[in-house]
Residue, then its C-alpha position, 0 to 999 in steps of 0.5 A: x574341182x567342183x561344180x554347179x552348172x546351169x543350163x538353159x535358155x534365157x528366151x525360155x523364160x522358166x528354162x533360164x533358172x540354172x543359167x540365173x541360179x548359177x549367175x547369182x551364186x558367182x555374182x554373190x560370190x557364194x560359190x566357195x569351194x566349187x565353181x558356178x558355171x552358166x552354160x546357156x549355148x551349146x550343151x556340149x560344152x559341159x564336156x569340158x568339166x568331165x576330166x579326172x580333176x572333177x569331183x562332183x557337178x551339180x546340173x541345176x535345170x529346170x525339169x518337167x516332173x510333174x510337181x506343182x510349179x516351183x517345186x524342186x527335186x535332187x536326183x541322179x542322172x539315172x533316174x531321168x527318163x527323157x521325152x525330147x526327140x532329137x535325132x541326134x547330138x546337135x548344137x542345137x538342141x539341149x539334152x543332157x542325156x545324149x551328152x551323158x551317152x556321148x561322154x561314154x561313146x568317148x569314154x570319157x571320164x564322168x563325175x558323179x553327177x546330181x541333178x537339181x530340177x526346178x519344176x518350170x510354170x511357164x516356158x515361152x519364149x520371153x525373158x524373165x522368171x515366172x512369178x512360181x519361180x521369182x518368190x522361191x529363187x532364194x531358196x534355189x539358191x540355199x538348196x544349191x550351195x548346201x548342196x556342195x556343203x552338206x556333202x563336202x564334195x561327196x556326190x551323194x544325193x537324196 
């Protein structure tokens, strides 16, 4: 099986582009041949997807980069270097990384995975998208599928 999954917030207000992005894949029924899943709770759930069955997963976040808001980039888990300080794995607060270490602590078996950030301009705490993201989410929509098309499931990534 194959994946996109949005994370996020939606009382975050940029933070809510891959839960969106996922939501308008499914509900367009763009999602062939890979599943869209919008996760906007517990991170931790992404740990259900991590099995041999899985081919790919493509986390679609939005992602601090230092680009112009708007702005979009594919890249590896690895490549990320994360700044939140978090004490711990909690149900609380978000990140991917540690869920990424954990799966390792319990050797569980990790899919290739890409991620396609999404440069955020505004995070506060209101629903909505910021007019950056509003006019380009078509496009994220574009570049999300083809990703899966594009690679025909390889996880290969720019």
């Amino acid at each position: 099986m194959r994946y996109l999954i949005g994370i996020g917030t939606y009382m975050g207000m940029d933070d809510s582009i891959g839960l969106r992005i996922a939501e308008a894949i499914a509900e367009r029924g763009l999602d062939r041949g890979f599943r869209a899943i919008d996760l906007p709770g517990n991170l931790l759930d992404v740990l259900h997807y991590f099995d041999a069955d899985t081919e790919v997963v493509l986390v679609v976040d939005s992602a601090r980069m230092g680009l112009e808001p708007g702005a979009y980039r594919f890249f590896s888990a690895e490549d990320v270097v994360t700044h939140k300080a978090l004490d711990g794995i909690s149900t609380h607060e978000g990140d991917l990384m540690k869920v990424l270490d954990l799966a390792r602590e319990l050797d569980l078996d990790i899919p290739p995975i890409t991620l396609l950030g999404i440069e955020p301009a505004v995070i506060e705490p209101e629903m909505g998208l910021s007019p950056d993201l509003e006019r380009e989410f078509d496009t994220y929509l574009d570049v999300a599928v083809g990703f899966f098309e594009v690679r025909g499931g390889a996880a290969a990534h720019e």
